[in-house]
MITORKE-370936 format. One record per residue (C-alpha): x, y, z; residue number from 1; residue in three letters. Coordinates in Angstrom, 3 decimals, padded with zeros to 6 digits. Example, Ala and Ser with C-alpha at 12.3 -4.5 7.8 and 13.67 -1.06 7.14 Angstrom:
% MITORKE-370936
east_north_up_num_residuo
012.300_-004.500_007.800_1_ala $
013.670_-001.060_007.140_2_ser $
% end
This chain:
% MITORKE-370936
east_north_up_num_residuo
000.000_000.000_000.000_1_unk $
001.265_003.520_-000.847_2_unk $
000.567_006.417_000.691_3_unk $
000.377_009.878_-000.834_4_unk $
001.874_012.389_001.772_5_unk $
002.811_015.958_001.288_6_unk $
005.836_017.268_002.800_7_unk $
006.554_020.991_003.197_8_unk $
010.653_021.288_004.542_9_unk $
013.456_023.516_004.156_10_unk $
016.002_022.486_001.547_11_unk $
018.697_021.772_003.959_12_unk $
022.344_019.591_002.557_13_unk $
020.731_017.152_005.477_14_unk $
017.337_017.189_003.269_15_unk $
019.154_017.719_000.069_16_unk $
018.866_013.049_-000.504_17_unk $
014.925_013.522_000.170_18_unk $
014.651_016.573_-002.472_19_unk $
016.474_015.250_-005.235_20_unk $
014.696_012.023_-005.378_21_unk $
017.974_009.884_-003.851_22_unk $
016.053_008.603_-000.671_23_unk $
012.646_007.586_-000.834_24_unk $
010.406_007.079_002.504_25_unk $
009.390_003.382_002.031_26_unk $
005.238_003.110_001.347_27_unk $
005.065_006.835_000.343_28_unk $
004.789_008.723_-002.566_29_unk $
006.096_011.949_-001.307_30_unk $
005.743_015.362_-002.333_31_unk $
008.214_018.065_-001.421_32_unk $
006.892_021.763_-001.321_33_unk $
009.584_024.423_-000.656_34_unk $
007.839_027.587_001.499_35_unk $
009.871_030.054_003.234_36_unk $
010.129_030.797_006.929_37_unk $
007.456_032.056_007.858_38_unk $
004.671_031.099_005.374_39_unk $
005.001_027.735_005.316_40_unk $
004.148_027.802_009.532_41_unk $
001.002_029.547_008.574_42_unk $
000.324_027.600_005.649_43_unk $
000.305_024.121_008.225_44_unk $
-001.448_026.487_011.369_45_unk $
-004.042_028.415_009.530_46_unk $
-005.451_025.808_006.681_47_unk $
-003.711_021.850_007.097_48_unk $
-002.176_022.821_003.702_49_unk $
000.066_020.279_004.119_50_unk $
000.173_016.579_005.318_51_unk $
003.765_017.188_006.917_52_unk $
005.295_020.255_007.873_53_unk $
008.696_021.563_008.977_54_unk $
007.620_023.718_011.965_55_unk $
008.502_026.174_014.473_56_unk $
009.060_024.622_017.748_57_unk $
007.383_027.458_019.408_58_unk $
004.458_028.009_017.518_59_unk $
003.962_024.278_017.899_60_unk $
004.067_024.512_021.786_61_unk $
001.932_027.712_021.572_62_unk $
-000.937_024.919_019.653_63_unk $
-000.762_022.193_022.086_64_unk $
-003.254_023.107_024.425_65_unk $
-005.943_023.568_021.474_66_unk $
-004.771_020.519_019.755_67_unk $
-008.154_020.387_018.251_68_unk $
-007.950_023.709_016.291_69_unk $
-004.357_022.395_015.411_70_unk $
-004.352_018.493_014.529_71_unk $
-000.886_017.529_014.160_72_unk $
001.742_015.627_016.214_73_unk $
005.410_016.422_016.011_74_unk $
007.605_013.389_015.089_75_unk $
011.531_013.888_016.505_76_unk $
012.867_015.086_013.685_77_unk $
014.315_018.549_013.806_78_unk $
015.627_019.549_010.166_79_unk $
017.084_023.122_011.759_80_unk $
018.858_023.820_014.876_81_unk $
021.088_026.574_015.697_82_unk $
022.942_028.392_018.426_83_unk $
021.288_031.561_019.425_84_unk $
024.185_033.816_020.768_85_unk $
025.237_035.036_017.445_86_unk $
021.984_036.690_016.149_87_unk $
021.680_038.905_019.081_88_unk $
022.872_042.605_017.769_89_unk $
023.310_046.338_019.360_90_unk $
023.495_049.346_017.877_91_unk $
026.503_050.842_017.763_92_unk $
025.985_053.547_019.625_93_unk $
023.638_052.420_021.899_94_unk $
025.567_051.620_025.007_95_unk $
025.125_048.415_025.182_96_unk $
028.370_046.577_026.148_97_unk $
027.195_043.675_027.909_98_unk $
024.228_041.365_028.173_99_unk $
023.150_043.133_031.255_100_unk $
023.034_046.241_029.539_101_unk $
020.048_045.514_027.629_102_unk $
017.821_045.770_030.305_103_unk $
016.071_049.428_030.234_104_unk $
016.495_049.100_026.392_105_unk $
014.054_048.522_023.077_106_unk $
014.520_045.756_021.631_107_unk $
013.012_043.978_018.567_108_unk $
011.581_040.325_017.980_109_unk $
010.068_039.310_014.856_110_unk $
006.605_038.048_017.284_111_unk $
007.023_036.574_021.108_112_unk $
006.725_032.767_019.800_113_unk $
009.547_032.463_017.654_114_unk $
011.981_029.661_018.560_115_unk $
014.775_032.336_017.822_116_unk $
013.170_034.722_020.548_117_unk $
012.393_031.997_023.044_118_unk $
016.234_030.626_023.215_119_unk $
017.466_034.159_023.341_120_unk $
015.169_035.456_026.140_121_unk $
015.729_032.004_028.128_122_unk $
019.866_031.964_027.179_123_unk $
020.075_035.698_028.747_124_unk $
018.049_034.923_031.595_125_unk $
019.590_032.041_032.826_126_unk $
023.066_032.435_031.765_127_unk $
023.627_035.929_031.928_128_unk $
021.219_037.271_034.616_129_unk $
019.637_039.660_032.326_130_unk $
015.395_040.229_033.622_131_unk $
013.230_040.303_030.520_132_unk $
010.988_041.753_032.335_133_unk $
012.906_045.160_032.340_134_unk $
013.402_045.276_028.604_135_unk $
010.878_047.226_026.305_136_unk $
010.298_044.629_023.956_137_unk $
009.081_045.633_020.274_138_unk $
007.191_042.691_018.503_139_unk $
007.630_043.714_015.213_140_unk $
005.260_040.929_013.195_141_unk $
002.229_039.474_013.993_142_unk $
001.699_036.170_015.972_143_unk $
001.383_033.192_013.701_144_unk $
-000.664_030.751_016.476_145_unk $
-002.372_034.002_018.968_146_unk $
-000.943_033.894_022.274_147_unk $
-001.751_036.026_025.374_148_unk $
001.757_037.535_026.801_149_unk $
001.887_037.762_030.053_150_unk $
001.516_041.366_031.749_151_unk $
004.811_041.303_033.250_152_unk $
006.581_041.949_030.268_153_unk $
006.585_045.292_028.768_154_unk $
005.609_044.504_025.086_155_unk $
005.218_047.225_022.484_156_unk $
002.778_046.171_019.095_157_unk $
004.487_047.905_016.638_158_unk $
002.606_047.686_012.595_159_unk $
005.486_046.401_010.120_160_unk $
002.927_046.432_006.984_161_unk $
003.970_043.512_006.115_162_unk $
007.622_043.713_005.767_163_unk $
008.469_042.263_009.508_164_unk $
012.416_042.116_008.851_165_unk $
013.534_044.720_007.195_166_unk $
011.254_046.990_008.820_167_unk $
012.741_045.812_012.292_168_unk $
016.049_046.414_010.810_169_unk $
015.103_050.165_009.230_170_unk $
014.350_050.806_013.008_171_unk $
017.192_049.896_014.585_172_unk $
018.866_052.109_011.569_173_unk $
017.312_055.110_012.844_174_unk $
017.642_054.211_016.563_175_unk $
014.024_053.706_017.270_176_unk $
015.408_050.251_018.592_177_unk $
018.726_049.814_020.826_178_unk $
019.118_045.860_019.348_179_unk $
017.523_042.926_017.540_180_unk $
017.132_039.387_018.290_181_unk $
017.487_038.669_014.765_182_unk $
016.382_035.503_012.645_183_unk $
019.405_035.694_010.033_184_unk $
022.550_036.946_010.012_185_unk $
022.422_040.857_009.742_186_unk $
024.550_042.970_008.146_187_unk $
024.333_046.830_008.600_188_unk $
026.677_049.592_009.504_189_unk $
024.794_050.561_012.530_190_unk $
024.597_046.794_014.129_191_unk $
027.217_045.033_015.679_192_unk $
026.554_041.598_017.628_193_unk $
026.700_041.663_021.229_194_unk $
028.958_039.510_021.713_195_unk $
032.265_039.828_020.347_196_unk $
033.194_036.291_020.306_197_unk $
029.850_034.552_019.779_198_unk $
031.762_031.278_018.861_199_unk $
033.641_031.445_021.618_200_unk $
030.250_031.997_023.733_201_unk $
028.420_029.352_021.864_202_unk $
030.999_026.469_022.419_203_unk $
031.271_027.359_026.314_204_unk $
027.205_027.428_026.208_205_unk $
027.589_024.164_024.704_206_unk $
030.208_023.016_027.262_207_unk $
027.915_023.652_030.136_208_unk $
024.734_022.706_028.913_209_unk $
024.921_020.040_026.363_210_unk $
022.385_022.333_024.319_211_unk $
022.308_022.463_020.744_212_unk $
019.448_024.676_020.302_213_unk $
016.107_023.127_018.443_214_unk $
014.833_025.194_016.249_215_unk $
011.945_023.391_013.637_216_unk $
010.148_019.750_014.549_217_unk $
008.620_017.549_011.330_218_unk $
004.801_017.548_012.218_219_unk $
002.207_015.188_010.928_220_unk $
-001.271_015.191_010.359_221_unk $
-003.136_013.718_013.336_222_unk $
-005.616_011.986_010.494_223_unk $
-002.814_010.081_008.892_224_unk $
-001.573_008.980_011.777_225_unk $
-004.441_007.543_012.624_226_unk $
-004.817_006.116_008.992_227_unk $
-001.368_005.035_008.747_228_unk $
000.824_004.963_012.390_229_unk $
003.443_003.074_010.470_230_unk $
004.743_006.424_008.426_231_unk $
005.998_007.887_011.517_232_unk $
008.905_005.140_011.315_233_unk $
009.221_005.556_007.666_234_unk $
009.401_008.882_007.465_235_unk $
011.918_009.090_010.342_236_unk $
013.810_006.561_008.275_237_unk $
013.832_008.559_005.505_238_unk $
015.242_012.018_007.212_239_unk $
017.896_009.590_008.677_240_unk $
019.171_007.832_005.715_241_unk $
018.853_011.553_004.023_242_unk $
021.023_013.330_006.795_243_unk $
023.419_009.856_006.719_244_unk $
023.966_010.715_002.927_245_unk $
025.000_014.116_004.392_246_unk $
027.735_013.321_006.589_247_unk $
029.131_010.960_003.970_248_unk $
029.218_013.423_001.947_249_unk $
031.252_015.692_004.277_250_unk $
034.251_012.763_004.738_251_unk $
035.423_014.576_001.422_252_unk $
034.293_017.860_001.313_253_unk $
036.294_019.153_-001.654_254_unk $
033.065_019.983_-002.991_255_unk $
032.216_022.877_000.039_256_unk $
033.289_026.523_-000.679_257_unk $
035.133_026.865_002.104_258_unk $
038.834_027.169_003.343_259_unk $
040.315_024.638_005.279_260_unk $
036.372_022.351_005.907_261_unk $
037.906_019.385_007.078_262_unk $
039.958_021.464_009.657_263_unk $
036.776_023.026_010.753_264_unk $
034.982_019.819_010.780_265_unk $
037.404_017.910_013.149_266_unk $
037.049_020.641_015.428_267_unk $
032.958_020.412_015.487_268_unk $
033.294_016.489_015.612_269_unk $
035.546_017.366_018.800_270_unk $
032.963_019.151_020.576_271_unk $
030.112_017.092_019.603_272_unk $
029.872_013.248_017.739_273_unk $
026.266_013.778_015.896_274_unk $
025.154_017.873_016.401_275_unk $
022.124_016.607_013.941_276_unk $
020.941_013.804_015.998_277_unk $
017.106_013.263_015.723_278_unk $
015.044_010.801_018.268_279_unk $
014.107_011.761_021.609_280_unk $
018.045_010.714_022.891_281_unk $
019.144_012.023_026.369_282_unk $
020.190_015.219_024.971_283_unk $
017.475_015.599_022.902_284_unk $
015.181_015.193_025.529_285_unk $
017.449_017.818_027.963_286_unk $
017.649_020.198_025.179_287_unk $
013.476_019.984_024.503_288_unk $
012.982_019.968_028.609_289_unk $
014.837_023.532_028.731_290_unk $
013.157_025.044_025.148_291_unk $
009.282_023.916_027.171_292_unk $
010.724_025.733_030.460_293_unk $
011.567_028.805_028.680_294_unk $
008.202_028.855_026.493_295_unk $
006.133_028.526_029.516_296_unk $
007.703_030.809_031.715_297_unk $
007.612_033.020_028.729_298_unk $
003.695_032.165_028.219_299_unk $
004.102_031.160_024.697_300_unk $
003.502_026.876_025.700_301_unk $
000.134_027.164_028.643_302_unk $
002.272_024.771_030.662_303_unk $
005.469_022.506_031.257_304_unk $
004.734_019.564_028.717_305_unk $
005.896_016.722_029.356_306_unk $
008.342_015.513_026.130_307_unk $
006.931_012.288_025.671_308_unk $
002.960_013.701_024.824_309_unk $
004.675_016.020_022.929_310_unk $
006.317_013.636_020.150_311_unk $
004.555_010.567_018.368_312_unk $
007.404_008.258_019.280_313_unk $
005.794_005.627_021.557_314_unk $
006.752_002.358_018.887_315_unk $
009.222_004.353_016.868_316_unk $
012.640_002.112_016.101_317_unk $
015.689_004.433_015.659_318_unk $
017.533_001.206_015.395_319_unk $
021.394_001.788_014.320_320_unk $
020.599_005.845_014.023_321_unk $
020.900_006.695_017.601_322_unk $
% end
């Protein structure tokens, strides 16, 4: 029996097997639909569009407690993590010379749920002893799932018309903002990042916490699981093998536009075996149970959820993968 399943995911070299055809999930005739960040979260939120979905970890925690308004179930698969340190920027001139210095300051998110913001706020918090509830926050974009932030934080609605980046980045130009927690990597004369070493920053983050941040979950229609439970392992399979193809790839990286890759790749593999490891492993699990603490004290997720009602893993076989 086949199974026709739609699959909207970020072309990714882990992903790259799965869009050109090389790895097929077994029993499914797949269909890969490339939507940017963030459309293709409201395409999945707002109208199902999709059978499977590459989605924001914290607009899927901000759906769980109206599961039905939002039938899907995350499988662990996270196509996109990254550390969080390095998208944090100050103006300039602003002042700011340290983390604690941005408290008393405006600051810009794209919306309160994004998995960027959530990291950032929670990183800062805990690490750095910087309140976020003495920051003037600017939520540039709308919410994709609506959320009710809590009073304590001081957050200012302010109408992008429809251009949420740039027009978060034409405000920091003027210095209507002092910094940005930034999706991308942003590159203006008037930003610098706040930290001047963010690698540096990142691998001791890493160091003490075992935290890779998660950034996007694979999430399935609750009807075809139902229909078909088996495509949870199949498709797992499939972003496995995919990501395996990956790595092999990487043994030889001639092919990468980059100076010195294999230098830079022993030094990764020296900090961490598998950064891209999917399955609900031990520091999977850690790194979810500290992304659901900082989304619920944050009140994007209504409460602490546990991991396990969080993922459809219960007969899920990562075998030799992890």
């Amino acid at each position: 029996m086949t199974v026709s399943c739609s699959l909207a995911c970020g072309r990714y070299e882990w992903t790259r097997a799965l869009w050109d055809g090389a790895v097929s999930p077994e029993g499914v005739d797949l269909t890969l639909l490339d939507y940017h960040n963030p459309e293709r979260f409201a395409r999945m939120v707002n109208n199902l569009e999709f059978d499977a979905c590459e989605l924001s970890m914290g607009t899927y925690l901000a759906t769980r407690e109206r599961r039905e308004s939002f039938p899907f179930t995350a499988i662990p698969v996270f196509p996109h993590r990254r550390f969080r340190h390095s998208y944090i920027y100050k103006r300039t001139d602003s002042g700011i010379e340290r983390p604690s210095d941005l408290e008393g300051s405006r600051v810009g998110v794209v919306n309160w749920q994004t998995t960027t913001g959530i990291w950032q706020r929670g990183i800062l918090g805990e690490h750095y002893g910087v309140d976020p509830e003495r920051i003037e926050w600017h939520r540039i974009g709308e919410e994709i799932v609506p959320i009710d932030v809590p009073d304590k934080f001081d957050v200012v609605d302010v109408d992008a018309g429809g251009g949420t980046v740039p027009y978060m980045e034409s405000l920091l130009q003027s210095g209507d903002l002092d910094a940005v927690f930034h999706p991308v990597t942003l590159d203006i004369p008037e930003a610098e990042r706040l930290f001047a070493d963010p690698i540096e920053e990142e691998h001791a983050y890493y160091e003490s916490t075992s935290i890779f941040p998660i950034m996007h979950a694979i999430v399935i229609r609750d009807e075809i699981l139902t229909d078909h439970p088996w495509i949870v392992q199949t498709l797992y399979d499939a972003f496995e093998t995919a990501k395996q193809r990956c790595l092999e790839r990487l043994e030889r990286p001639q092919w990468l536009p980059v100076l010195w890759p294999e230098i830079y790749l022993e030094r990764e593999r020296e900090i961490m075996s598998d950064p891209w490891e999917y399955g609900l492993t031990e520091d999977n699990r850690h790194t979810l149970e500290t992304l659901v603490e900082y989304a619920a004290s944050q009140g994007v997720a209504d409460r602490r959820y546990d991991i396990d009602r969080l993922f459809e893993a219960d007969s899920l076989d990562t075998g030799t993968f992890g």
